[in-house]
N, C-alpha and C positions, 0 to 999 in steps of 0.2 A: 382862333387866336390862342396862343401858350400862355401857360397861366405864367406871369411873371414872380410868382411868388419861388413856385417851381423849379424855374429855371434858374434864379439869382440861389437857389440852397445847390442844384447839381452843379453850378460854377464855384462854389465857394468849398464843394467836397473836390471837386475834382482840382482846384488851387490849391486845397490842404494836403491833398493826395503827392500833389508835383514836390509843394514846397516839402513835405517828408522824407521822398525819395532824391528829390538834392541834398536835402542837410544827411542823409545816412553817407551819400557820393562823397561827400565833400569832406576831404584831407582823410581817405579812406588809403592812403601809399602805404599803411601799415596792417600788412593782413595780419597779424596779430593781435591787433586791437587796441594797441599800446601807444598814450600820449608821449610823442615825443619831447615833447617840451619837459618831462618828467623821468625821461632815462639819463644813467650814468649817475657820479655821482664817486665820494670815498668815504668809507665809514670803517671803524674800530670795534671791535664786542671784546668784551674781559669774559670769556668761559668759567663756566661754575658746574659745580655736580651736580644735578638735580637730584629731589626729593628721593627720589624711586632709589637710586644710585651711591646715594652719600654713605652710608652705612659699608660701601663695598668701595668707592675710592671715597673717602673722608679727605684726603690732601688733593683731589684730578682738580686743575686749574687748566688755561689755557690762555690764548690771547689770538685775535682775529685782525686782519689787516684786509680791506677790500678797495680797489680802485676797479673803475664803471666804465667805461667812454664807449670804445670801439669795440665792444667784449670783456670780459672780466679775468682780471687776475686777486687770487684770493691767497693768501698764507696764513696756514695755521701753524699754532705751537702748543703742545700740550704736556703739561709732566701730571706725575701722578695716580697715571694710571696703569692696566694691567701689563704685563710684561710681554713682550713678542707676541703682541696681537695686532692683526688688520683690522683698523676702524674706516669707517664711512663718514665724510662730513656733505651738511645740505646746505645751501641759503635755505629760510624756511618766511613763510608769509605772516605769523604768527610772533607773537612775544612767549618769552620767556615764564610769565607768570600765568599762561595758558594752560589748559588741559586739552592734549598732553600739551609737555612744554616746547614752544616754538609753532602752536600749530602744524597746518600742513607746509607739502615742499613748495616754496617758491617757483612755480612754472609762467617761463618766460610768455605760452598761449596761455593765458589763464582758462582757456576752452579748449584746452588740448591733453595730452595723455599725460600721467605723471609719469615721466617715463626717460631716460636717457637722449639728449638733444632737445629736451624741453625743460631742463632744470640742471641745476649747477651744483655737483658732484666732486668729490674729491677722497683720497681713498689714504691713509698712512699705515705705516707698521710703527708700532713703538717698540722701542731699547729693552732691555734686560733688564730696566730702571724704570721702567714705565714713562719714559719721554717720548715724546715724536713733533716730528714737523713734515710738515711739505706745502708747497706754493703751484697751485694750478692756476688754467687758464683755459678759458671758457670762451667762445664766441658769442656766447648770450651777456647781453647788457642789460643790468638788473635797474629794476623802476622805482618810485616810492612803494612797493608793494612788497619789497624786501625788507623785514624785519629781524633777521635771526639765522643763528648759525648752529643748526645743532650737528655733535658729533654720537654717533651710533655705534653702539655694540654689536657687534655679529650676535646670528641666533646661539652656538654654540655657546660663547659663553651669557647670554642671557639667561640660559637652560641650567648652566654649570651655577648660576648665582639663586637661582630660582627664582626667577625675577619674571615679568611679565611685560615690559614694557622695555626699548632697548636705544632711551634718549640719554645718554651716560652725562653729554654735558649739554650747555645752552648758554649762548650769549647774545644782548640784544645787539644790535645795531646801531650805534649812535656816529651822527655827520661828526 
């Protein structure tokens, strides 16, 4: 005769077993890993110079515009900064008042490479004035895990400043 003790504990691992492997199955249509119910979305950042940076643009300001839905269209504006240089901007997952600031890049697999097609990238040149703009767009649609927009200095002039870090400005994300 089976020990009924036995077998009511191998029914109830192998019940917990099933119900695990449904609840992982279930509303898995995002190989990403990303709540839909939590993408999209419009949000604004005022850009500032950070710390590291202020001493070499004292006046770099900026302003961020972001709308979410179906992919991402981002524009930035920035004055004050160096003259006829290519900067880099990120969404970044991190705030502003971070070390460094904005944290890491916003990437759309959060389990996936930091890398081009998995994060949301944008590239300007500024004026002889130190202004620039541009407005891109991205087929990644950013989640609540978007906090922050930093814009980056190339190494070259990171090198020229003697500076070690190359987060020039940062702005949070607010709805």
């Amino acid at each position: 005769m089976p020990n009924r003790r036995a077998t009511a504990r191998a029914a109830a691992i192998a019940a917990a077993v099933l119900l695990a492997a449904t609840a992982a199955a279930c509303g898995d249509d995002d190989p990403d890993g990303e709540d839909s119910a939590s993408l999209g979305g419009s949000w604004t950042a005022n850009l500032a110079t950070t710390a590291e940076w202020a001493p070499v643009y004292a006046n770099g300001h900026g302003t961020v515009n972001v709308t979410s839905a179906d992919g991402t269209d981002v524009q930035v504006t920035v004055a004050g900064l160096g003259d006829s240089v290519e900067y880099t901007a990120h969404v970044h997952d991190g705030e502003c008042d971070e070390n460094p600031p904005g944290g890491g890049h916003w990437l759309s697999n959060p389990n996936g490479e930091d890398a081009a097609g998995n994060i949301v990238e944008l590239t300007f040149t500024t004026s002889t004035t130190g202004v620039g703009e541009t407005t891109e767009s991205s087929t990644l649609t950013l989640d609540d895990r978007a906090e922050s927009v930093v814009v980056h200095a190339p190494d070259a002039v990171v090198q020229a400043q003697g500076l070690t870090g190359d987060r020039v400005l940062c702005g949070d994300l607010e709805d």
